[in-house]
C-alpha positions as CSV (number, residue, x, y, z in Angstrom):
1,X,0.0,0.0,0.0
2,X,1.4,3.6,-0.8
3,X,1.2,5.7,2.2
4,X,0.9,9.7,1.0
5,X,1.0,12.9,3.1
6,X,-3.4,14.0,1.2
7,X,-4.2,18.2,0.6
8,X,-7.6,16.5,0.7
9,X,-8.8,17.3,-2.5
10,X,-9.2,14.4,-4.4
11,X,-12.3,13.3,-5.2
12,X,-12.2,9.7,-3.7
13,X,-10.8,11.0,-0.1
14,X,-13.8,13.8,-0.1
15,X,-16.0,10.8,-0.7
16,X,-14.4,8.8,2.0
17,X,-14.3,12.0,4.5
18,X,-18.4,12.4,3.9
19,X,-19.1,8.9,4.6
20,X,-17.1,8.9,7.8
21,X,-19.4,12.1,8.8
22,X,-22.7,10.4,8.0
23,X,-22.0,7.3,9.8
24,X,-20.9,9.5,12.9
25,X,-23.9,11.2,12.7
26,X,-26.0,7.7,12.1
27,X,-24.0,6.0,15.7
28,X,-23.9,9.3,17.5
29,X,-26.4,11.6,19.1
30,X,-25.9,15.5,18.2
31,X,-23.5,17.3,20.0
32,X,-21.2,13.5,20.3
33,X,-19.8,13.9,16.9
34,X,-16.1,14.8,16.8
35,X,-15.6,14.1,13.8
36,X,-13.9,17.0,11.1
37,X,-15.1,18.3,8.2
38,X,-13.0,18.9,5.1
39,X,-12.2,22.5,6.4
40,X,-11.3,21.6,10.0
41,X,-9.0,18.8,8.6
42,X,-7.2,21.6,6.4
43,X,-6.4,23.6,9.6
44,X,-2.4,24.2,10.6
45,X,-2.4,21.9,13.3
46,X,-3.6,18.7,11.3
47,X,-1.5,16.5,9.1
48,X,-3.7,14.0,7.0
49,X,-2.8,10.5,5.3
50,X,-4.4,8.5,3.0
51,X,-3.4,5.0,2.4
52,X,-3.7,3.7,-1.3
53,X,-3.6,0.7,-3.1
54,X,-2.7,1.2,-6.6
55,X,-6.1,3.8,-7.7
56,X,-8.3,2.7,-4.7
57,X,-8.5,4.6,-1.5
58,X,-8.1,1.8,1.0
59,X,-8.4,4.6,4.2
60,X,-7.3,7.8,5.7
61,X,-5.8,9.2,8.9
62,X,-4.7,12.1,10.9
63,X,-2.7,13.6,13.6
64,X,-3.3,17.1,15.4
65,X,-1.2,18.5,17.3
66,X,-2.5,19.5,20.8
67,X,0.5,20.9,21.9
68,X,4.1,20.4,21.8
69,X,4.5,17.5,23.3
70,X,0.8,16.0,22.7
71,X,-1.1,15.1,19.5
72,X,-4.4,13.3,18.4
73,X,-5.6,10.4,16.4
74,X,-8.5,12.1,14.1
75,X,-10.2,10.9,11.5
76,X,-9.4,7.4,11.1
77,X,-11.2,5.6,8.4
78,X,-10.8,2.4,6.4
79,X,-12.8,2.1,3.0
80,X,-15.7,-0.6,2.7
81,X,-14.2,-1.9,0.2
82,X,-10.8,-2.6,2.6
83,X,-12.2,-3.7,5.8
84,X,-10.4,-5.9,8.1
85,X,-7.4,-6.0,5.5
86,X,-5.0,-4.3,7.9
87,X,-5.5,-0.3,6.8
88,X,-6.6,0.9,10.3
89,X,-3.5,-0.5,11.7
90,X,-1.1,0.4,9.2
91,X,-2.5,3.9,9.4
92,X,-2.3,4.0,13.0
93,X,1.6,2.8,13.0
94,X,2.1,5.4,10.9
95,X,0.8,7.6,13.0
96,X,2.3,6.4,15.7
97,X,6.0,6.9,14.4
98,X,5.2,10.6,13.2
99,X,3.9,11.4,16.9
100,X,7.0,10.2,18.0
101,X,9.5,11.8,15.3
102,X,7.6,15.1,16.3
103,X,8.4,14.3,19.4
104,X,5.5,14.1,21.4
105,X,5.4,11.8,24.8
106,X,2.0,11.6,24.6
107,X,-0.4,10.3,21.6
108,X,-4.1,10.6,22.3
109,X,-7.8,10.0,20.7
110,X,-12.0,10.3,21.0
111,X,-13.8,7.5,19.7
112,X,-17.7,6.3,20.7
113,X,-18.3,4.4,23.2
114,X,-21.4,2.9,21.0
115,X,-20.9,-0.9,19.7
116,X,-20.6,0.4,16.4
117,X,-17.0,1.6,17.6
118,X,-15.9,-1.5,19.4
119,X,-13.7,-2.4,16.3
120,X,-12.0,0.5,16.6
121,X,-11.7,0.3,20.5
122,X,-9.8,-3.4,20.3
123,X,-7.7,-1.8,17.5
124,X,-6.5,1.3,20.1
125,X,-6.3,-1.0,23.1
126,X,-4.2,-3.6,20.9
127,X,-1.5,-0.7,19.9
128,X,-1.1,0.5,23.9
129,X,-3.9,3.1,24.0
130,X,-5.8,2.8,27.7
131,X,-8.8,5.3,28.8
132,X,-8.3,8.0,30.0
133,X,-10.5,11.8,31.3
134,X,-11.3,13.7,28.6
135,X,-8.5,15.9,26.9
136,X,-7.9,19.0,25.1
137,X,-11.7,20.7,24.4
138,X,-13.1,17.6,25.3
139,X,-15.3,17.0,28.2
140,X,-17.1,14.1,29.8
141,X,-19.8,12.5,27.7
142,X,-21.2,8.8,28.2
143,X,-21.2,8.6,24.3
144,X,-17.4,9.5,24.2
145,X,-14.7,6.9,25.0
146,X,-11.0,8.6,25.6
147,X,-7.7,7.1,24.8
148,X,-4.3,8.1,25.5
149,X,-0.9,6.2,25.5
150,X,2.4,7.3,26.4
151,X,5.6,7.1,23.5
């Protein structure tokens, strides 16, 4: 798979981006989506990936940086067509190993605490991620399920 640093304009990863917001907004109740639109995700302090393989979008990730020593896991999302071939973890390896070459001691994330995200709760608890109390802007919600790990 060819990993590339994505100014989010290709068609493909816009379509990918708007399915990961509908779904959110199918699992989640208002006001429990964190997920980021197009705009958000072209903000300073975010760094996107997309993970291809050869013309098809297998997924996407990113990382934003909290603070100097502290980023987040945003926007992870593997393509239907891709599920349970390995793109979530690849992308989130990669992730990991920019946090760290940034060098932040501290790698964090928001993900539901709905079964619809228990996939991507056993994938986060796999790679070292434990909960932990809400973080950055966050703040408590029963719908919310916060991970952090140290690097």
């Amino acid at each position: 798979m060819d990993l590339r640093l994505d100014d989010l304009r290709h068609p493909a990863v816009i379509a990918l981006l708007q399915e990961h917001l509908d779904w959110m907004h199918r699992t989640s109740p208002p006001g429990s989506v964190h997920a980021l639109d197009l705009d958000a995700l072209r903000q300073p302090d975010i760094s996107f990936w997309t993970l291809w393989e050869g013309e098809s979008l297998a997924g996407c990730g990113a990382l934003r940086a909290l603070d100097a020593t502290h980023g987040e896991v945003k926007s992870m999302r593997t393509a239907q067509t891709h599920l349970r071939r390995g793109v979530a973890a690849s992308m989130l390896d990669h992730l990991l190993a920019e946090a760290r070459r940034r060098g932040y001691v501290r790698l964090s994330l928001e993900t539901g605490s709905m079964a619809y995200f228990a996939p991507a709760r056993a994938l986060y608890a796999r790679a070292g991620f434990t909960p932990c109390a809400p973080f950055g802007d966050y703040v408590e919600d029963p719908n919310s399920v916060f991970m952090s790990r140290a690097l």
